[in-house]
C-alpha positions as CSV (number, residue, x, y, z in Angstrom):
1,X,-77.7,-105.8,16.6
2,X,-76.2,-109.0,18.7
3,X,-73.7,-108.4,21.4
4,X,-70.8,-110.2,18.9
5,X,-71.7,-107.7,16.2
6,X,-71.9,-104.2,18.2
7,X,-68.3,-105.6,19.7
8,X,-67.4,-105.5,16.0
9,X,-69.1,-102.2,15.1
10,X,-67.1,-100.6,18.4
11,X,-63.9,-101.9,16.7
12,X,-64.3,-100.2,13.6
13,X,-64.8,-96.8,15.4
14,X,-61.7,-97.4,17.3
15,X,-60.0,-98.2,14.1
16,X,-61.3,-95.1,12.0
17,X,-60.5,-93.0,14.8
18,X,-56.9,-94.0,15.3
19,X,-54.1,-93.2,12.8
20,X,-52.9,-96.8,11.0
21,X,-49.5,-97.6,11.8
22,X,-46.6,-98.5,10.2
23,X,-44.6,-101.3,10.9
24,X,-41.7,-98.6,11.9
25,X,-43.8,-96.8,14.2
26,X,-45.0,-100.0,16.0
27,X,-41.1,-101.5,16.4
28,X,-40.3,-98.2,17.7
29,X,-43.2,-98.0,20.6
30,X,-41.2,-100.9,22.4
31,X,-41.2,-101.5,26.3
32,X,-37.7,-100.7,28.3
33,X,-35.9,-103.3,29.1
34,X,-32.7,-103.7,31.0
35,X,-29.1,-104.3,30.2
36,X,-29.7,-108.0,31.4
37,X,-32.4,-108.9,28.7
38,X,-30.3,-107.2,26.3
39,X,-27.2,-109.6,27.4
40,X,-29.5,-112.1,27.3
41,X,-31.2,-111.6,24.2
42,X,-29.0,-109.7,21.7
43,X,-26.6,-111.6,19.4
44,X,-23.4,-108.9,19.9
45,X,-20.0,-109.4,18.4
46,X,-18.5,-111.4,21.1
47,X,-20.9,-113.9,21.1
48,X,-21.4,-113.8,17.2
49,X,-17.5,-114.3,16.9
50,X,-18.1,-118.1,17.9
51,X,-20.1,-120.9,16.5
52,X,-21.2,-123.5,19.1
53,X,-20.1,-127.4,17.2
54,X,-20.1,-129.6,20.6
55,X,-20.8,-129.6,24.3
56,X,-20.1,-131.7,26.5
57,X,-22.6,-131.2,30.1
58,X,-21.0,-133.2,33.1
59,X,-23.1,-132.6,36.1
60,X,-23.6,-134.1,39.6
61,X,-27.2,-133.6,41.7
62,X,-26.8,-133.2,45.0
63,X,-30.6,-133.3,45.9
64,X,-30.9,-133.3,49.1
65,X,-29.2,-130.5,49.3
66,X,-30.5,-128.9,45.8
67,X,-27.4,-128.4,44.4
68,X,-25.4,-129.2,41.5
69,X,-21.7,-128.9,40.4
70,X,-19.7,-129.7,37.5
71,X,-18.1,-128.8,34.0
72,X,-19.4,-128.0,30.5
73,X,-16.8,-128.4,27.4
74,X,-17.5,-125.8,25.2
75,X,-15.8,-126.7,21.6
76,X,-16.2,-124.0,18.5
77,X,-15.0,-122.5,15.5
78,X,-14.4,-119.1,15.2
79,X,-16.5,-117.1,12.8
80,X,-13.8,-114.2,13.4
81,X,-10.6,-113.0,14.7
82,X,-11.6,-112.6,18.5
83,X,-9.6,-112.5,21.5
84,X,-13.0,-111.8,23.9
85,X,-15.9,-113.6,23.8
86,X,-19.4,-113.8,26.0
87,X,-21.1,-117.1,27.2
88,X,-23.8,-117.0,30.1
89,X,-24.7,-118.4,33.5
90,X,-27.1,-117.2,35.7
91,X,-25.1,-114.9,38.5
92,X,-26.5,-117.3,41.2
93,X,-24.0,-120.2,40.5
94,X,-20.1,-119.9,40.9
95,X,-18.0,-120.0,38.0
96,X,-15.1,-122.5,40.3
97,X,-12.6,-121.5,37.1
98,X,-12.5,-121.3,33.0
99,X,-9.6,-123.5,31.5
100,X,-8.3,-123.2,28.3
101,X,-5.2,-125.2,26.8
102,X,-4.4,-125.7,30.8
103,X,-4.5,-122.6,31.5
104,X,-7.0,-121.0,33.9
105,X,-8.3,-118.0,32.1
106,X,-10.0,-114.8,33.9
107,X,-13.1,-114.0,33.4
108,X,-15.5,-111.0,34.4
109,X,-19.3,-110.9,35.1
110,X,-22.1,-109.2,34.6
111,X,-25.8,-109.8,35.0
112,X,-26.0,-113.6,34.0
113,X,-23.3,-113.0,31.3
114,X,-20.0,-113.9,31.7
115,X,-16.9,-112.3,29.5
116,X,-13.5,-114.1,29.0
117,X,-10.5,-112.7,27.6
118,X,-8.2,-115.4,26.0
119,X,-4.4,-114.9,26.0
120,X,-3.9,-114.7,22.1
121,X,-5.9,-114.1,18.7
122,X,-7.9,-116.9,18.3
123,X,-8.0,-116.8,14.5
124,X,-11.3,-117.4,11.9
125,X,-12.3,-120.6,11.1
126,X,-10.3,-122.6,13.6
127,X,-11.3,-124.7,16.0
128,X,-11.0,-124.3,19.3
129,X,-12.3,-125.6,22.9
130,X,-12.8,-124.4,26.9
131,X,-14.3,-125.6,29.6
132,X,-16.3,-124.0,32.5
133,X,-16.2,-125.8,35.7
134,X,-19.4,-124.4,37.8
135,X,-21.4,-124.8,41.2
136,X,-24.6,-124.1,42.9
137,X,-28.3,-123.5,44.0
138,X,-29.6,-123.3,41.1
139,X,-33.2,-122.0,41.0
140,X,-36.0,-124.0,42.4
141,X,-39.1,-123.7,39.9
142,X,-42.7,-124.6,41.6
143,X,-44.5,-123.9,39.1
144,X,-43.0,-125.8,35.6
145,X,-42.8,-125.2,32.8
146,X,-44.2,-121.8,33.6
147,X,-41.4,-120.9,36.1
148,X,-37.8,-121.5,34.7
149,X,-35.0,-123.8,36.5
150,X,-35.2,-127.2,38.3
151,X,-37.8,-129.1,40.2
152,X,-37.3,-131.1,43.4
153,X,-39.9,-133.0,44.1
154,X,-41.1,-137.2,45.2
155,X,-43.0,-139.4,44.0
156,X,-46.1,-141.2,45.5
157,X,-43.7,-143.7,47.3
158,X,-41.1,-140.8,48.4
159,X,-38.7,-141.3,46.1
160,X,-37.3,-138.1,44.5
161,X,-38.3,-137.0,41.3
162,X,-36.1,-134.2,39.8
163,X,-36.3,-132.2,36.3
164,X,-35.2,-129.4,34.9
165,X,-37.6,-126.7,32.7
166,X,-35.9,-123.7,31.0
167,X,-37.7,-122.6,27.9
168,X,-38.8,-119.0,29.0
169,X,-35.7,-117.8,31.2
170,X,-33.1,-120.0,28.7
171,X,-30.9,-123.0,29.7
172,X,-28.0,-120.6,32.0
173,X,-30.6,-120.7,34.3
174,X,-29.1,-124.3,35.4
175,X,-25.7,-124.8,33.1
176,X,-23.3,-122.7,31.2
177,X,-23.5,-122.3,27.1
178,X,-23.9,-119.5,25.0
179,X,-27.8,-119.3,25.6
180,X,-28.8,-117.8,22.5
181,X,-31.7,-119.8,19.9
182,X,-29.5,-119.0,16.9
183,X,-26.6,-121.5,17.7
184,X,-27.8,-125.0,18.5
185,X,-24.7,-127.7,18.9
186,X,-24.2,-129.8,16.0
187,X,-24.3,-133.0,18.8
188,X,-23.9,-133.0,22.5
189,X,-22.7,-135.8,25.4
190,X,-24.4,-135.1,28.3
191,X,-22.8,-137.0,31.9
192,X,-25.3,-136.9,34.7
193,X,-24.3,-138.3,38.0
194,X,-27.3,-139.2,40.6
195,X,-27.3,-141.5,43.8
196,X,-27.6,-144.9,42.9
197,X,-30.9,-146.1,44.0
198,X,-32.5,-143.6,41.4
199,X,-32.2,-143.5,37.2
200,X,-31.5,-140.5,35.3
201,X,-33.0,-139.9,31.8
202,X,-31.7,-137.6,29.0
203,X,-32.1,-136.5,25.7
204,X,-30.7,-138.9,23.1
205,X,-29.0,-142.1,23.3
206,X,-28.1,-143.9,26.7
207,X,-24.1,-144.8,25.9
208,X,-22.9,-146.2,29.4
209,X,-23.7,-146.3,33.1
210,X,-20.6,-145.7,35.2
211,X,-20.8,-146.9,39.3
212,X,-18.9,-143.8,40.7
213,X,-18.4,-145.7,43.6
214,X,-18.9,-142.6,45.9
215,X,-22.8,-144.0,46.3
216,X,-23.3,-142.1,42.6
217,X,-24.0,-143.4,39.4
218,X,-23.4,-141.3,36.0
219,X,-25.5,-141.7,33.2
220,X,-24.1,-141.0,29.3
221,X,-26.5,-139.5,26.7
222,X,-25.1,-139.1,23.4
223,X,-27.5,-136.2,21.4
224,X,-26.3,-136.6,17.6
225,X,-28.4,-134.2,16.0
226,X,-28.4,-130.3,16.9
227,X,-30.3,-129.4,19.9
228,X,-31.3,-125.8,21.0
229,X,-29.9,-124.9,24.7
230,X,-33.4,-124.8,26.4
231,X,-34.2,-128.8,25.1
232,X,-31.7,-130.0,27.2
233,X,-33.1,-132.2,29.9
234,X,-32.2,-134.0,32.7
235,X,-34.9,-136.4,34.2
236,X,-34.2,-138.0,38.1
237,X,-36.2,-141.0,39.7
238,X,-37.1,-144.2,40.2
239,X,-38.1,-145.1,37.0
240,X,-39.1,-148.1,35.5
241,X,-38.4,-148.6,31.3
242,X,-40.4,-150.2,28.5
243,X,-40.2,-149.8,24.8
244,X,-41.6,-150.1,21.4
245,X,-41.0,-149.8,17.6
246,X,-42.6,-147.6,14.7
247,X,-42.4,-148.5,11.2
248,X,-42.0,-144.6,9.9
249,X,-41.1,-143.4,6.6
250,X,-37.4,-143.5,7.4
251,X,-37.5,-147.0,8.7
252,X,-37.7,-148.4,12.3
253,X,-38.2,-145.4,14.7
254,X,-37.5,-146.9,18.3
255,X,-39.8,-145.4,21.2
256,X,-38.8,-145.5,24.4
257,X,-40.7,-144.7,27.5
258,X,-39.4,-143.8,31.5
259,X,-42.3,-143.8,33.7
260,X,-42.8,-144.5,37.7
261,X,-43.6,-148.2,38.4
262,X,-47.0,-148.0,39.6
263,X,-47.7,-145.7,36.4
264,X,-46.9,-148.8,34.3
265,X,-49.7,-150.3,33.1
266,X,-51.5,-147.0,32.7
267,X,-48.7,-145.8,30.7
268,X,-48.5,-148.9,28.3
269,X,-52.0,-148.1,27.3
270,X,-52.4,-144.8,26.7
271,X,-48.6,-144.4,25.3
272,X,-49.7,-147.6,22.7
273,X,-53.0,-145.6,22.2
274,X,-51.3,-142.1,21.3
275,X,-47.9,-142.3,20.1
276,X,-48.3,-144.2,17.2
277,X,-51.4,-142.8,15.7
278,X,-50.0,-139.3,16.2
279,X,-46.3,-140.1,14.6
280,X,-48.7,-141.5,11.5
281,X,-50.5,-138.0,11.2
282,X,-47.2,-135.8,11.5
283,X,-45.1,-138.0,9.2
284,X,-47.6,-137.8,6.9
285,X,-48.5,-133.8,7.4
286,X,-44.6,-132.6,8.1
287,X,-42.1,-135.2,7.2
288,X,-40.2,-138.1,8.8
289,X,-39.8,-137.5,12.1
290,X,-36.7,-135.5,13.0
291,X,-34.5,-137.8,14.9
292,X,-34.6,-141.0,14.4
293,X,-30.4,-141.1,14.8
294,X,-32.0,-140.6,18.8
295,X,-35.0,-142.2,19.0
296,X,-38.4,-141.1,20.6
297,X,-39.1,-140.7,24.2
298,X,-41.4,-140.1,27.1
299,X,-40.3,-139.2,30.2
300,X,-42.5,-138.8,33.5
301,X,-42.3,-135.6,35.2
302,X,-43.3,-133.7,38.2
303,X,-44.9,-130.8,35.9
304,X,-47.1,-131.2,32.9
305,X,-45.3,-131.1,30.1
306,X,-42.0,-129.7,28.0
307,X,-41.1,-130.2,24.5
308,X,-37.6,-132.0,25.5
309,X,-36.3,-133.1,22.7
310,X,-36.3,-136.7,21.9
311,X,-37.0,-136.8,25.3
312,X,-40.6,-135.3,25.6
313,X,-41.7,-134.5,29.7
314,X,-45.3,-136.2,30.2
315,X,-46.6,-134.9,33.7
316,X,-50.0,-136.5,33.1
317,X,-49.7,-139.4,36.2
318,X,-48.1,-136.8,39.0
319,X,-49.2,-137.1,42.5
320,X,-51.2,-133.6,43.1
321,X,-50.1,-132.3,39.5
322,X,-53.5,-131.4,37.0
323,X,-55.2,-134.9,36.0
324,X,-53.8,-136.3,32.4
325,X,-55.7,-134.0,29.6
326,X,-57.2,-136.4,27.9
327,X,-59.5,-134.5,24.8
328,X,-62.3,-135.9,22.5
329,X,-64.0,-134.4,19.7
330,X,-67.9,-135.6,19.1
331,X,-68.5,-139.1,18.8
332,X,-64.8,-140.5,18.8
333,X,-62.3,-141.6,21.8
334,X,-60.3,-139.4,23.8
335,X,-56.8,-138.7,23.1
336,X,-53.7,-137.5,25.1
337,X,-53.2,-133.6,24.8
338,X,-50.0,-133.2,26.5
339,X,-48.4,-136.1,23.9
340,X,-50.4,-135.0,20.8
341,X,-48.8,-131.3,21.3
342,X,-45.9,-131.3,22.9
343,X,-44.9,-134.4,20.1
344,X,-45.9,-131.9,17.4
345,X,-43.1,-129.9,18.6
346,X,-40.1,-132.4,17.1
347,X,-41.3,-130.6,13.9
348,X,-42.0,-127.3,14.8
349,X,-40.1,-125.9,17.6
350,X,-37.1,-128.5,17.7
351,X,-36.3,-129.4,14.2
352,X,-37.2,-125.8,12.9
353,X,-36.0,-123.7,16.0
354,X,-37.0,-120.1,15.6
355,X,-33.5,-117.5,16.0
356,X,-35.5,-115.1,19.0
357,X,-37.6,-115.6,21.1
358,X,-39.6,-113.6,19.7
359,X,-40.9,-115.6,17.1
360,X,-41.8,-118.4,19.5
361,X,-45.3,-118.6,17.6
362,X,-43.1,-120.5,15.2
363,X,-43.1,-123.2,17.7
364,X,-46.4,-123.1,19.4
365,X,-48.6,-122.0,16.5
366,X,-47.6,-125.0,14.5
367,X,-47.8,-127.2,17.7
368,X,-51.1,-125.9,18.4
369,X,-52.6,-126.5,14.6
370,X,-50.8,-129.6,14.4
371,X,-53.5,-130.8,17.1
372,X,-56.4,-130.5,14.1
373,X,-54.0,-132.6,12.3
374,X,-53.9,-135.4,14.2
375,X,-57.7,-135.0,14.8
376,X,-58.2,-135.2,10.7
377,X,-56.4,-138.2,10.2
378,X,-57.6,-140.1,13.3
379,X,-61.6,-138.8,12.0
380,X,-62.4,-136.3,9.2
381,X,-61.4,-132.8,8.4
382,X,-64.8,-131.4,9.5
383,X,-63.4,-133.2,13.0
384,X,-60.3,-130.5,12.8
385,X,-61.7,-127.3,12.3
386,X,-64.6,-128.0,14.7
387,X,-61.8,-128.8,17.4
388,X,-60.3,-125.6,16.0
389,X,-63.0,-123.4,16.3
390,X,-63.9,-124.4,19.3
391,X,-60.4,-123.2,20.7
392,X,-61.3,-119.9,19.8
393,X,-62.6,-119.1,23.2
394,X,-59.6,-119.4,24.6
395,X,-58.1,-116.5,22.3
396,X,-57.5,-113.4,24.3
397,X,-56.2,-110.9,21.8
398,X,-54.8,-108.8,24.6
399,X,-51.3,-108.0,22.7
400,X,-48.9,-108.0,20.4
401,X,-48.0,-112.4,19.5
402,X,-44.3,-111.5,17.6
403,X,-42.3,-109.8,20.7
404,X,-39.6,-107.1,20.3
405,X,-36.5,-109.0,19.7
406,X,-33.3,-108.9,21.5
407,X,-34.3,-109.0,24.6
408,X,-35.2,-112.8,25.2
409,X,-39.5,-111.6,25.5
410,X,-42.1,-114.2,24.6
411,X,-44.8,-112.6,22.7
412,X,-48.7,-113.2,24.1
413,X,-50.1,-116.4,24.9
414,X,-52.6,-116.4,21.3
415,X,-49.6,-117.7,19.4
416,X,-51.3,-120.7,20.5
417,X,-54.4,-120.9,19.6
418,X,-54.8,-117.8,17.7
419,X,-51.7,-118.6,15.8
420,X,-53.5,-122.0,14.7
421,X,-56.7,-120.7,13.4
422,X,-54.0,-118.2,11.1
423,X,-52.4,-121.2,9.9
424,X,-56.0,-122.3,9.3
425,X,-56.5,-119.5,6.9
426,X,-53.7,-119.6,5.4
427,X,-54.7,-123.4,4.4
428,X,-58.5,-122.5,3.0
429,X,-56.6,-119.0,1.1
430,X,-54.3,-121.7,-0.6
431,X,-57.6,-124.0,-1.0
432,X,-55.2,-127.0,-2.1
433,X,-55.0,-129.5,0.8
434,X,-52.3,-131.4,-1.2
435,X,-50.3,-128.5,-1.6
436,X,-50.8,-127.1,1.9
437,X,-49.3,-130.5,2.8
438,X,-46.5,-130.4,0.3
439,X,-45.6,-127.1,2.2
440,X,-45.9,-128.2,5.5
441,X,-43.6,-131.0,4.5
442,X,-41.7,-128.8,2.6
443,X,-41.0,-126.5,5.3
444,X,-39.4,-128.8,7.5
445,X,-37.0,-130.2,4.4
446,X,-36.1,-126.7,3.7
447,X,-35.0,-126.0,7.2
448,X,-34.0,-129.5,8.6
449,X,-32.1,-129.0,11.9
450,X,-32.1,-125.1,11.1
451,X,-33.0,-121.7,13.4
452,X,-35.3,-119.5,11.4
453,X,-36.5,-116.0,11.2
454,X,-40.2,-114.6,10.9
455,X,-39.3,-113.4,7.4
456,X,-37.7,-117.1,6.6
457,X,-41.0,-118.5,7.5
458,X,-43.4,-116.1,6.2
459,X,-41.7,-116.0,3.0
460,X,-41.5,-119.8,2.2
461,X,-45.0,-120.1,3.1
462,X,-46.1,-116.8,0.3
463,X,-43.5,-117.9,-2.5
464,X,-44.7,-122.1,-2.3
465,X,-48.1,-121.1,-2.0
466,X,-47.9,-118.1,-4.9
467,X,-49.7,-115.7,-2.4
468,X,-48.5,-112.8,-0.6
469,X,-49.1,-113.4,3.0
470,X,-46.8,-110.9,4.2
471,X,-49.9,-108.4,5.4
472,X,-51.8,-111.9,6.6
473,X,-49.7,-112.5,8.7
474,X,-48.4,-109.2,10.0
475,X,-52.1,-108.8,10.8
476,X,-52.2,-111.3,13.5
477,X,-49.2,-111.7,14.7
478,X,-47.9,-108.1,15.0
479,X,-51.2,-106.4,15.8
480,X,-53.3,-107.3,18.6
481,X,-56.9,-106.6,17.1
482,X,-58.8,-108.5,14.1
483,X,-59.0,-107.6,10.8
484,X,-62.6,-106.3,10.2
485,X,-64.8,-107.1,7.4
486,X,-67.5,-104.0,6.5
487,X,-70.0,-104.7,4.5
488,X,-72.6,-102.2,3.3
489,X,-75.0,-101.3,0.3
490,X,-74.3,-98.4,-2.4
491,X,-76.1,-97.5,-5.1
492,X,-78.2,-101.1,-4.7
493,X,-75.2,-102.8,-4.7
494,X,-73.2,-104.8,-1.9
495,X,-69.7,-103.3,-1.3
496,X,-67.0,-104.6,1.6
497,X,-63.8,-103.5,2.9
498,X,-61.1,-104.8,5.3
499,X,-60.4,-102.6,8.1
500,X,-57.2,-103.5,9.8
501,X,-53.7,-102.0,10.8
502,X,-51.2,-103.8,8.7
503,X,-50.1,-102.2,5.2
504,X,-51.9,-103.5,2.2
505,X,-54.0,-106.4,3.9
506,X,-55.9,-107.5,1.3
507,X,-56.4,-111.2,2.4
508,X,-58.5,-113.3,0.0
509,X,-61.9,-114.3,1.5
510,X,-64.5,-116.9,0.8
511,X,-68.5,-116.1,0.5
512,X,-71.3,-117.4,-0.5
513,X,-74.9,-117.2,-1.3
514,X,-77.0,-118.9,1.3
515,X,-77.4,-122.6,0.0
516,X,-74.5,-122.4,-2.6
517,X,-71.2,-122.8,-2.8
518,X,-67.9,-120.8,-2.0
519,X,-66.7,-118.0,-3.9
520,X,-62.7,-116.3,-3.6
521,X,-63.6,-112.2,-3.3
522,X,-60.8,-110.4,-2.5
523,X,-61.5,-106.6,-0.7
524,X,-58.7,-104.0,0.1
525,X,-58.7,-100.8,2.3
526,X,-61.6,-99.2,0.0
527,X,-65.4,-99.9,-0.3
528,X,-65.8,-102.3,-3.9
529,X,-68.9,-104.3,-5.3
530,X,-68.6,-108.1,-4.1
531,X,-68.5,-109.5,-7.8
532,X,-70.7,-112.5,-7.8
533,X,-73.8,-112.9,-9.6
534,X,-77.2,-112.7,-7.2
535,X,-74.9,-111.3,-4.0
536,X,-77.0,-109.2,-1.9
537,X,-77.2,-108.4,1.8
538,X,-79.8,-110.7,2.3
539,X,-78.4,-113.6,1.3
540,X,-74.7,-113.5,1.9
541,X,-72.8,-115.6,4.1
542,X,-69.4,-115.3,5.1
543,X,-66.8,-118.1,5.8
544,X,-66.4,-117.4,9.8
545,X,-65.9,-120.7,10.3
546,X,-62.1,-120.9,9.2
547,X,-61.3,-117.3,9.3
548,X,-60.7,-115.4,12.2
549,X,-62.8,-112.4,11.5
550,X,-64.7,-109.4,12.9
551,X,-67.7,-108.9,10.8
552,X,-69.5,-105.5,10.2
553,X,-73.3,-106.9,8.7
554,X,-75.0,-104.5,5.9
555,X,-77.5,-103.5,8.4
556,X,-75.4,-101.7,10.8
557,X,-74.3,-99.0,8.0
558,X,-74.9,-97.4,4.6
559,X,-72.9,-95.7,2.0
């Protein structure tokens, strides 16, 4: 018995020792958390009561001093008869005062939640507006996009270079909105002022510079498409501008790229090298690309990477920061990891936004298989599963990937790459490339500009396919452990089972006899004959290749 296999064989006596669980009795063994997450995380009544149509962000960097000040126009529509609602900002910046219809209204806090009281009903379905005017130190993050809030920081040539990263802790971190994934903005103007000598880059389209004349300049950036809180970015320095054109499937996409001077020629190289390519392999996998009313960007940062978007953060020239991750796979060129994947995300993670955070494997599981994508158009298939098998090693499976919900929790750090050898599976269960494509495509059509739930997902993917991957999928995401193969011999004959936690897994699986070709055999919770003509535990092989499995061989047990 090989180490691999007796790691196996000790997971099936844990299994068969422990009591399977339900999916009740695994939400119910959930982790405390406090009144903030919930505040955070939960979607109550008086932030339900209100649907998010239009901000407008006006905000002034002081960064010398690393602080910020200004106003956020919050316009709605009621989804209810309210008179109290809830938006957030994190407790370390001032509210200066809330106006409404010029009044000033009051306001409590608690936590990083703030609750305003309005002076009569505001009725369902009208529209209505408020504004927040705010001030602060916001929180200084070191360690982006890791650590939430804003990074100070200069260049090679000591210029400052300032941006803000939010994804994990939300977007109150640094300005006021109702900081919840389920309501995204239909559009969004946001007014950044910085000193003069420095540019300022944000999501969307630049609509004017103003000269402040107070040794300030404000930049405009109309967003016209819906935007989730924690994609809004603002980018500080002394950057230098070039751009390009792609012919995409909705017509002429315009790329646009913000990178330090002496960055530029390195930048028009590898940006010409990548971009295009990968826009190719994801238009052609997922669908036009998301936003052409706003155009594609890069944007130099002082951190490796953030899915901003239409205004993607490329840390791969900074001074001190991790060299530029630049991957190759066997006998081709290297390409850009930070743009391949954090590109892929204008599909999944930006056009389809998941509702919790929670479910963020909705975002990075997709990003993450997306890589293989790009890999199989640039060179072969074969090229993409090799790249994703050998990601495997990174795969921890040291928890739970879907999070409890509510409470603003990211789930473990396998959605990545764990989550891409699932999606993986679920391709060779289908066994229809085309289709699997028509799906993927499919997908972001169904929920264009749309926050989605696991089920939403789950179920599109099991109703276009015409397989049930509910217990797939529950297996890997919501239970930290593998689902087991066990093979063994009765009677003469070769039997297997699966051995695994969630109800009714049953996933479809793909033998064969050494030499041939690949058979569909489809096990359940209980020992059955492999029906295929000439099995035997000699000559069987098992497809371990593109699934994710642990494997218990006919020699390690009898029936």
């Amino acid at each position: 018995m090989d180490c691999k296999n007796a790691l196996y064989l000790g997971l099936v006596i844990l299994f068969t020792n422990l009591p399977v669980k339900t999916k009740a009795q695994l939400s119910a063994q959930k982790a405390t958390f406090s009144r903030a997450d919930t505040l955070k995380g939960y979607l109550t009544p008086l932030r339900s009561c209100y649907d998010i149509n239009f901000y407008h962000l006006d905000v002034k960097f002081n960064i010398d001093k690393k602080f910020i000040s200004g106003s956020n126009l919050f316009k709605f529509t009621a989804t209810q008869d309210f008179t109290r609602l809830q938006f957030d900002l994190f407790a370390n910046l001032n509210i200066d005062k809330i106006v409404y219809h010029n009044q000033v209204l009051q306001y409590t806090r608690e936590a990083n939640a703030v609750f305003i009281s309005f002076p009569e009903s505001i009725k369902k379905h009208s529209k209505d507006e408020f504004t927040v005017f705010y001030s602060g130190y916001p929180n200084v993050a070191f360690k982006a996009p890791r650590e939430s809030g804003i990074v100070f920081a200069k260049d090679s040539l000591g210029y400052p270079l300032v941006a803000t990263a939010c994804e994990s802790k939300g977007a109150s971190i640094w300005w006021p909105n109702k900081d919840h994934l389920s309501d995204e903005p239909d559009s969004m103007l946001i007014s950044v002022s910085v000193p003069k000598v420095l540019k300022e880059v944000s999501n969307g389209r630049l609509r004017k510079i103003t000269d402040l004349k107070s040794g300030y300049k404000k930049f405009d950036w109309f967003v016209g498409n819906a935007i989730n809180n924690y994609n809004v970015a603002v980018n500080i320095g002394n950057y230098t501008h070039f751009s390009d054109n792609y012919a995409g499937e909705k017509g002429k996409l315009t790329l646009d790229y913000w990178v330090l001077p002496y960055n530029l020629s390195r930048a028009k190289v590898d940006f010409a090298k990548n971009v295009k390519p990968l826009l190719k392999a994801y238009e052609y996998w997922f669908g036009p690309y998301p936003f052409y009313e706003d155009g594609y960007k890069l944007v130099e940062t002082p951190y490796p990477a953030m899915e901003h978007q239409s205004a993607i953060s490329y840390g791969g020239y900074m001074r001190g920061g991790p060299k530029n991750e630049l991957i190759g796979v066997s006998g081709g060129e290297k390409w850009d990891f930070v743009i391949v994947h954090e590109s892929a995300h204008e599909w999944f993670g930006n056009n389809i936004t998941a509702k919790d955070l929670g479910d963020l494997w909705i975002h990075e599981a997709f990003g993450s298989y997306a890589e293989s994508l790009f890999i199989e158009n640039l060179y072969s298939k074969k090229a993409g599963q090799e790249y994703l098998y050998a990601n495997r090693a990174g795969i921890a499976n040291d928890g739970l990937i879907v999070a409890p919900y509510h409470v603003n929790q990211m789930g473990s750090g396998d959605m990545y790459s764990k989550g891409a050898m699932l999606l993986n599976t679920v391709r060779t269960i289908i066994n229809d490339d085309e289709k699997w494509r028509i799906i993927l495509r499919g997908l972001n059509k169904e929920y264009y500009h749309q926050t989605v739930t696991y089920d939403q997902i789950v179920n599109y993917l099991s109703t276009q396919s015409g397989k049930n991957l509910e217990p797939v999928f529950d297996q890997y995401l919501r239970y930290k452990s593998l689902p087991v193969l066990e093979l063994a011999v009765k009677n003469g004959k070769l039997n297997c089972r699966w051995i695994a936690e969630a109800e009714d897994f049953n996933m479809p699986l793909r033998v064969k006899i050494s030499g041939g070709e690949y058979h569909f055999i489809y096990p359940s919770a209980k020992f059955a004959p492999i029906d295929l003509a000439g099995i035997s535990a000699e000559n069987i092989e098992v497809d371990t290749s593109n699934y994710y499995i642990g494997l218990i061989k006919p020699d390690q047990i009898k029936i």
